[in-house]
C-alpha positions as a printed NumPy array, in Angstrom:
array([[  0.   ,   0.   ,   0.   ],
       [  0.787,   3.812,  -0.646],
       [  1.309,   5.696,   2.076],
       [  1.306,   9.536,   2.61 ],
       [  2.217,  11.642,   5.511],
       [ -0.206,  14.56 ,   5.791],
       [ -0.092,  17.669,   8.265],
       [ -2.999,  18.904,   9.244],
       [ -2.506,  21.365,  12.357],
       [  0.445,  21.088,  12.961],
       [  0.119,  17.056,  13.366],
       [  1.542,  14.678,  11.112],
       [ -0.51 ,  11.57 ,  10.469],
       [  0.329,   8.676,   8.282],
       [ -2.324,   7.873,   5.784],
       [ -2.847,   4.245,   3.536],
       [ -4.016,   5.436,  -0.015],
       [ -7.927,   3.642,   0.975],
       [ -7.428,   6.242,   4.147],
       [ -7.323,   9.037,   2.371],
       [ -9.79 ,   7.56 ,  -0.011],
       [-12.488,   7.252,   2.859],
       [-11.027,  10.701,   3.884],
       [-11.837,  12.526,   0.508],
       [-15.374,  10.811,   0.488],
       [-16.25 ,  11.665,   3.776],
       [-15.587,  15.047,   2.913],
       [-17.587,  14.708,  -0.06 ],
       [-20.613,  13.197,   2.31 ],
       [-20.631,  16.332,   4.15 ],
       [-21.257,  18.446,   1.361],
       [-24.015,  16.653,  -0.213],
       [-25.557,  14.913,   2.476],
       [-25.581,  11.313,   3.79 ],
       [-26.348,   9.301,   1.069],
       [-24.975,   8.652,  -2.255],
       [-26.735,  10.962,  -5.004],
       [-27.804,   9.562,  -7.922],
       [-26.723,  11.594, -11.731],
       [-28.552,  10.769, -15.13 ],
       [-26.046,  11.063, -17.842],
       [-28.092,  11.474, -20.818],
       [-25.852,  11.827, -24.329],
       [-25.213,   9.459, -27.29 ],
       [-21.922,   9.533, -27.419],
       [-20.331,   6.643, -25.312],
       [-16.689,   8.024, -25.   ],
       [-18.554,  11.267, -23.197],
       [-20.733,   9.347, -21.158],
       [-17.888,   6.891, -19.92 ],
       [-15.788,  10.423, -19.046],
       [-18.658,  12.187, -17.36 ],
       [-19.243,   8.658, -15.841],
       [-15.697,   8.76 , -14.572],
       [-15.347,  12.454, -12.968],
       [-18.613,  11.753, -11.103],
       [-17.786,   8.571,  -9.346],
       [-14.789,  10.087,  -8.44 ],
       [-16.764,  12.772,  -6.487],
       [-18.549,   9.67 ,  -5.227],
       [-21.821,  10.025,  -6.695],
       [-23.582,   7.387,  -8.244],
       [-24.338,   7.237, -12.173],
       [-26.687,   6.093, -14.738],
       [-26.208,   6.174, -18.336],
       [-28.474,   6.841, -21.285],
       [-27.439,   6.939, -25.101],
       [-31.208,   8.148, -26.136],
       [-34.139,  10.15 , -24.456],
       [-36.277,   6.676, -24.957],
       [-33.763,   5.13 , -22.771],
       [-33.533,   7.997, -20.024],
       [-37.289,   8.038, -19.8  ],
       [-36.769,   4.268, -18.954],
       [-34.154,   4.904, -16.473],
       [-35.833,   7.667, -14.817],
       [-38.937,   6.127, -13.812],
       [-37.064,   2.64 , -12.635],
       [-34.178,   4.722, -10.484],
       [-35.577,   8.093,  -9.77 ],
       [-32.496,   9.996, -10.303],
       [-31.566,  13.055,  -8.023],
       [-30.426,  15.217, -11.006],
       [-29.553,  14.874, -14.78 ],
       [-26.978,  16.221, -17.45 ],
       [-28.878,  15.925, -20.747],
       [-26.901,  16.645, -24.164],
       [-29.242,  18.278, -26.531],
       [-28.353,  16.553, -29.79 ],
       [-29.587,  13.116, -29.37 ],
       [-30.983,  10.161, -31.323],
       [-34.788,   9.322, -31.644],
       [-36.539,  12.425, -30.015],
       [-33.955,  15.585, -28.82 ],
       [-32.925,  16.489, -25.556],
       [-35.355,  19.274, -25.68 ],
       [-38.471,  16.741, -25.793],
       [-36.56 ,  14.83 , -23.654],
       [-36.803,  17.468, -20.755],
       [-40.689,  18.204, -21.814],
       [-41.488,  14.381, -20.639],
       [-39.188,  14.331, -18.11 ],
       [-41.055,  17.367, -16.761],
       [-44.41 ,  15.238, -16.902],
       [-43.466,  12.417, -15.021],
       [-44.936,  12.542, -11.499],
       [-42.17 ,  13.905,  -9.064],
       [-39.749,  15.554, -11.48 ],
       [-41.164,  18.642, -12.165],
       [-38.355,  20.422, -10.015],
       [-35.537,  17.851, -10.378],
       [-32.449,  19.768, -11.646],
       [-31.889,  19.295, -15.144],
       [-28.431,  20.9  , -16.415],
       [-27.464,  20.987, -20.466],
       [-24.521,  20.493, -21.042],
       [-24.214,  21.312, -25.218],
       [-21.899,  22.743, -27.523],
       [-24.961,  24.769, -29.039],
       [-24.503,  27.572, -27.03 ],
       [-26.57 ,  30.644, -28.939],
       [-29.235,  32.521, -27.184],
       [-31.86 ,  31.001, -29.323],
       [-30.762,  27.375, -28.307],
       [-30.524,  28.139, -24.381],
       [-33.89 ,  29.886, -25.001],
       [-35.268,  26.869, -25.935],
       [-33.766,  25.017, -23.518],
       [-35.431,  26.713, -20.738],
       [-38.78 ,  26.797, -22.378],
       [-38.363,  22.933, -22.243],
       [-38.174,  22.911, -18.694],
       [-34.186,  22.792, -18.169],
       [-32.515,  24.532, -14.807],
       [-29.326,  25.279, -15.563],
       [-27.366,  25.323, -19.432],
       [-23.851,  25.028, -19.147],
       [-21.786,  25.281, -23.03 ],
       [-19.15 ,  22.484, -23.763],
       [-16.429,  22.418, -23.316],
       [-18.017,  21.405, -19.719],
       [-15.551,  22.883, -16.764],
       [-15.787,  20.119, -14.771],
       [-14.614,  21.754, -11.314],
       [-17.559,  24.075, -12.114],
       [-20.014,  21.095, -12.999],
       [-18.855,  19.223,  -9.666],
       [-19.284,  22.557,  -7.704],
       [-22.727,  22.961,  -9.087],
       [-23.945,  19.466,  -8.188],
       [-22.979,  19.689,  -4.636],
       [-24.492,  22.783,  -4.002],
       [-27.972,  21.827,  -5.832],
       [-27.915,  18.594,  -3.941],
       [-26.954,  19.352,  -0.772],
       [-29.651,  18.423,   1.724],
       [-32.419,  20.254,   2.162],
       [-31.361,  22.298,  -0.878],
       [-32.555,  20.199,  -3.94 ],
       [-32.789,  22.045,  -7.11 ],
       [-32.18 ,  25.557,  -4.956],
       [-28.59 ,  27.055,  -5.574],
       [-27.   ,  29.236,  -2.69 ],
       [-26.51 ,  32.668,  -5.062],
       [-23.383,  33.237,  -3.183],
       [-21.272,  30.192,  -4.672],
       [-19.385,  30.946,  -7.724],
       [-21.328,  27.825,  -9.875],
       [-24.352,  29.369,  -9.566],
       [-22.839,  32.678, -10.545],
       [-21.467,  31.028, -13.894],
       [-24.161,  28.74 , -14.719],
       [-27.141,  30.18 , -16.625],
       [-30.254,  29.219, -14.295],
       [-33.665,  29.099, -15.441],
       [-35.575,  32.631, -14.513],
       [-32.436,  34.768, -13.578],
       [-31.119,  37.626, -15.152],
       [-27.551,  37.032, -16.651],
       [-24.581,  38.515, -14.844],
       [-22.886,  40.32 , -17.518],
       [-19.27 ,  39.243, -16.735],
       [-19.91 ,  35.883, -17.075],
       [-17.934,  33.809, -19.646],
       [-20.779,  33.058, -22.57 ],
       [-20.656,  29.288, -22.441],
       [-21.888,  29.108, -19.107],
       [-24.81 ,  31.608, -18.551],
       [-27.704,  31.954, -15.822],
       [-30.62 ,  32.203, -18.191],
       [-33.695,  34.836, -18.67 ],
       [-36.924,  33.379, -18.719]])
């Protein structure tokens, strides 16, 4: 096993790699509550699924993966996910009819939906939010920033409510908020 020596107050403690594994999670637990969030990937192209798939287990949430809005309708009735990253261009029906049946199924009316697309014009965020979407976030996706964003829509007692005060919900473009102008135009609060 890997071991580390980490100071932390002035004391020095020795550290297995699973230690500081179980470390960083618990850290993560306290941010987002006690129990393991669940994120609906929702994109068609496997190699971006399997990387968003990646980054989020690594933050210790829990993920389910759809190629098609067919299939995420599936997945969200059967396991109820806590939020959802939908891609816009997708096979079968778009990610924008996507979002208007997610928005019909009993219980997810206020579920956080983000976009994550690399349509990014006003026109296409527009529609976005007339589908029902929370947030719209341009790709490139800043993953830091889409981590940061998670946690604080997640955290308990705070579902689908960002704390104005974090910087994530200062970049992101949010459903019914007026943009801030210095934000960088990928990742807008939106106008409703």
């Amino acid at each position: 096993m890997i071991c580390s020596v980490i100071s932390s107050e002035g004391e020095i403690k020795l550290h297995t790699s699973n230690d500081a594994q179980r470390d960083h999670q618990r850290e993560h637990m306290k941010r987002v509550g006690t129990d393991i969030k669940r994120i609906l990937v929702v994109e068609d192209y496997e190699d971006v699924r399997h990387m968003l798939k990646i980054l989020l287990e690594s933050e210790h949430f829990r993920v389910l993966e759809a190629g098609s809005g067919a299939e995420a309708l599936k997945l969200i009735r059967r396991e109820r996910p806590d939020a959802i990253l939908m891609d816009l261009a997708l096979p079968g029906f778009d990610g924008f009819e996507t979002i208007r049946r997610i928005r019909q199924i009993d219980g997810f009316q206020t579920t956080p939906i983000i976009v994550l697309t690399a349509y990014t014009g006003q026109s296409v965020s527009d529609t976005a939010f007339h589908a029902g979407t929370t947030y719209f976030m341009g790709k490139p996706v800043d993953f830091d920033q889409l981590e940061e964003l998670l946690e604080q829509i997640l955290s308990d007692g705070n579902r689908g409510i960002p704390k104005y005060s974090r910087p994530p919900a200062q970049r992101a473009m949010m459903r019914n908020e007026v943009p801030v102008s210095h934000l960088r135009p990928e990742v807008r609060r939106g106008l409703n």
